[in-house]
Steps between C-alpha positions, in 0.01 A plus 500: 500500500649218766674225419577326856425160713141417455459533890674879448309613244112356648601722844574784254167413346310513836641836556473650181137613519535703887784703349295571159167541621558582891702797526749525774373660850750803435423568148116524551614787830719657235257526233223630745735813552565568137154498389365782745804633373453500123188674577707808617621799233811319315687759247240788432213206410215448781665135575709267410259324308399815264899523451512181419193510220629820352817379454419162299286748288732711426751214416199324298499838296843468405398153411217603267715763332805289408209213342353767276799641371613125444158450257346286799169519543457461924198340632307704792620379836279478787749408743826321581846636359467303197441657160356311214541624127438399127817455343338355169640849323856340573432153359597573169886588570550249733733272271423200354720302746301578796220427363619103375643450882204601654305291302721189480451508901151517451453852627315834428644760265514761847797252607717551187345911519695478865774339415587733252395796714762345769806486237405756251417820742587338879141506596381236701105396493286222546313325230132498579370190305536302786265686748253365183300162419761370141243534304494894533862505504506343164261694317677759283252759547583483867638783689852458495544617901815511685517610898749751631505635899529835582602435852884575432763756583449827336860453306359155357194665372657814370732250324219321353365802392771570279521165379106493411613875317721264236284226447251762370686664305643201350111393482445810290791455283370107416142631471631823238854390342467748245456755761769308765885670355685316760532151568348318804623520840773307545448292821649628894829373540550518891293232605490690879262725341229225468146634609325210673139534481327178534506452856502625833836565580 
């Protein structure tokens, strides 16, 4: 964003679209080097870019794992480092609160399902009604689908992974009380060990 002298900000405008779409003379000699060189053996794989894809598997993996053991059901990925799963299982703890606030801002049940996620167990996720026309969002035999990203730090994941662990067997425990002899999880108290999943970063 600019906020500046309307004759500042329309030069800014005219060069705007050479430094996003025209990449600096440089940059383009730069990147012709590292792309013969990413074709070279990088760390045991064939190249850089079989590193690369075995790496974001093995990561997605770790992914997939923590989801099941959380009762989510994970849609089959085709590409990206996005992961897509059916959290419908989870609806029924999410409390009642969530639940009115999502709704009194006119939104999906998979934004209270986050919220809660976010405070309750320190996972971080994106709801997934909006990448859908309302009318899908609002049916309650929809999927209820919420996005995490795999593309993280090993430490973030592994974190995740435990965090996933609780929520199913607190899942369990709300799904079999009779069986469940201790109470639920209580929630993670150091905020630092928050697993951010929804994005990129």
């Amino acid at each position: 964003w600019l906020v500046g002298p309307a004759d500042f900000v329309s030069r800014v405008h005219r060069l705007l679209p050479l430094v996003q779409f025209c990449a600096p003379t440089p940059m383009q000699h730069a990147l012709s080097e590292v792309l013969a060189e990413a074709d070279r053996p990088y760390k045991g794989h064939s190249s850089y870019y079989s590193w690369l894809r075995d790496m974001y598997a093995r990561k997605r993996q770790l992914l997939l794992s923590g989801l099941g053991n959380a009762g989510l059901k994970p849609t089959k990925g085709e590409g990206g480092f996005f992961v897509m799963a059916d959290a419908r299982r989870l609806l029924p703890m999410v409390p009642a609160s969530y639940l009115n606030a999502a709704k009194a801002r006119g939104r999906a049940q998979d934004f209270a399902l986050c919220h809660w996620l976010a405070e309750k167990y320190n996972i971080v996720s994106i709801p997934g009604s909006p990448f859908f026309s309302p009318s899908e969002g609002e049916n309650e035999n929809a999927p209820c689908l919420v996005r995490f990203a795999f593309c993280k730090k090993d430490e973030i994941l592994l974190r995740a992974c435990e965090q996933f662990r609780v929520l199913g067997e607190d899942l369990e425990g709300f799904e079999n009380p009779a069986v469940s002899s201790s109470p639920a999880s209580a929630p993670v108290a150091d905020r630092t060990q928050i697993a951010p999943l929804g994005g990129h970063a």
